[in-house]
BANU-487726 format. One record per residue (C-alpha): residue in three letters; x, z, y. Coordinates in steps of 0.1 Angstrom, whole numbers, plus 5000, padded with zeros to 4 digits. Each point is the difference from the previous one (the first is absolute). Example, Ala and Ser with C-alpha at 12.3 -4.5 7.8 and 13.67 -1.06 7.14 Angstrom:
2
SITE   residuo      x      z      y
SITE       ALA   5123   5078   4955
SITE       SER   5014   4993   5034
This chain:
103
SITE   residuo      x      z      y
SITE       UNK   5844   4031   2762
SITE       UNK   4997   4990   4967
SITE       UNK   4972   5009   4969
SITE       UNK   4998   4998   4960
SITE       UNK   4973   4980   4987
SITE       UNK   4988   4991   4967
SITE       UNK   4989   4963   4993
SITE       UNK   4998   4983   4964
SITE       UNK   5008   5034   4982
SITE       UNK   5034   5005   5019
SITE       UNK   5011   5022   5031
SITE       UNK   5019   4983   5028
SITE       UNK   5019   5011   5034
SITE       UNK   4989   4982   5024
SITE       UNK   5013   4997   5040
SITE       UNK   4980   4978   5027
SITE       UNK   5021   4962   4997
SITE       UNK   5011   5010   4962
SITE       UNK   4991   4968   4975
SITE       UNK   4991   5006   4967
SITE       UNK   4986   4986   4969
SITE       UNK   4974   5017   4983
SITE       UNK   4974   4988   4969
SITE       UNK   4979   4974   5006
SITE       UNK   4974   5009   5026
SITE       UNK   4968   4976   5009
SITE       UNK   5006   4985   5034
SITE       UNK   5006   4972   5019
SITE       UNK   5034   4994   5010
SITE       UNK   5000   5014   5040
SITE       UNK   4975   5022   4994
SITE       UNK   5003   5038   5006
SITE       UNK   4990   5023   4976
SITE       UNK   4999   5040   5001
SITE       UNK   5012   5023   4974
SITE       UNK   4980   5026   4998
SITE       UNK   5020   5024   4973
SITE       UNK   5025   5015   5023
SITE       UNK   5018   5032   4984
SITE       UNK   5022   5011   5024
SITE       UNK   5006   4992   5040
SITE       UNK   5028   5011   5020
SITE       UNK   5009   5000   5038
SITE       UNK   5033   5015   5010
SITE       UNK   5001   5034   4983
SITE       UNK   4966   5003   4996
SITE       UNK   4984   4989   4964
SITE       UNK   4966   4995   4988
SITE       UNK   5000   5000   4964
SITE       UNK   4965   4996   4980
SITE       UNK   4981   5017   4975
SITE       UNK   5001   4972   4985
SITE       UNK   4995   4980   5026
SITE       UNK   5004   5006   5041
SITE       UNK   4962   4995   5013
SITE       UNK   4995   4976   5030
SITE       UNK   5037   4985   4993
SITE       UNK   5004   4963   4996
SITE       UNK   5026   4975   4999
SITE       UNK   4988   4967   5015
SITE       UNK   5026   4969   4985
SITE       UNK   4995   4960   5003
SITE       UNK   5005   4979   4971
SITE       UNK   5031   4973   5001
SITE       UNK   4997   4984   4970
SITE       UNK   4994   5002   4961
SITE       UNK   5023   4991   4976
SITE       UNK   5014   5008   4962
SITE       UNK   5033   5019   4995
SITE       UNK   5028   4989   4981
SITE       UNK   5000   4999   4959
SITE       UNK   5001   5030   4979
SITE       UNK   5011   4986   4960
SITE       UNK   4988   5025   4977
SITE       UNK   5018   4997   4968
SITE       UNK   4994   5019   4962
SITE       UNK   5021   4996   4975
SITE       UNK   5008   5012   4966
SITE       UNK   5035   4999   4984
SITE       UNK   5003   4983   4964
SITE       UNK   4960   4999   4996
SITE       UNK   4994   4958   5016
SITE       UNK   4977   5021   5027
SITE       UNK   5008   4985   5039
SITE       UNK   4971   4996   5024
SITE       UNK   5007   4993   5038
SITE       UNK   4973   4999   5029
SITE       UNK   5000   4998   5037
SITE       UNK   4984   5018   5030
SITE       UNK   4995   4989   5036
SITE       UNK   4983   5029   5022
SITE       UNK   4976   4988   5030
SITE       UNK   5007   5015   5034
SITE       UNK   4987   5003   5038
SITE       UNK   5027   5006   5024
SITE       UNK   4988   5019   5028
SITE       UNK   5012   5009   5032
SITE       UNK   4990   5038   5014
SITE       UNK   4986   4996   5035
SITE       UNK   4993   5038   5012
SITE       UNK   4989   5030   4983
SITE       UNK   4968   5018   5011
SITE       UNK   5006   5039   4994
């Protein structure tokens, strides 16, 4: 059984026991939290898919811990014109653990 859901503005496959790490969400780490956008469950050869979302389906998760992701160097540059600007990115993360799907 797994289900698509949709969680910081992008869609993940999701199985019961699959980690993952998703945008930042606002929980405690070992707490369980419930996504509620669910777009799509399926069970076998059977598949729910919603319009836009499957009513009364809900993915129930617990949080393992937050952290950052690696360093992304963003860099511009402009041949023969003394233009060079570097920056850096760090995106914030929840890794999550999917616990059963409810569907």
């Amino acid at each position: 059984m797994y289900a698509v859901i949709q969680t910081g503005g992008k869609q993940y496959k999701v199985a019961a026991g699959d980690k993952l790490k998703v945008e930042t969400l606002v929980a405690e780490v070992g707490a369980t939290v419930s996504f509620d956008e669910v777009l799509m469950v399926a069970n076998g050869d059977s598949q729910k898919i919603g319009t836009p979302k499957v009513s009364g389906a809900k993915v129930m998760a617990e949080v393992l811990k937050h952290g950052r992701g690696d360093k992304i160097r963003i860099i511009k540059h402009r041949r023969r014109k003394h233009y060079h600007k570097e920056q850096g990115h760090r995106q914030n993360y929840t890794e999550v653990q999917i616990k059963e799907i409810v569907g």
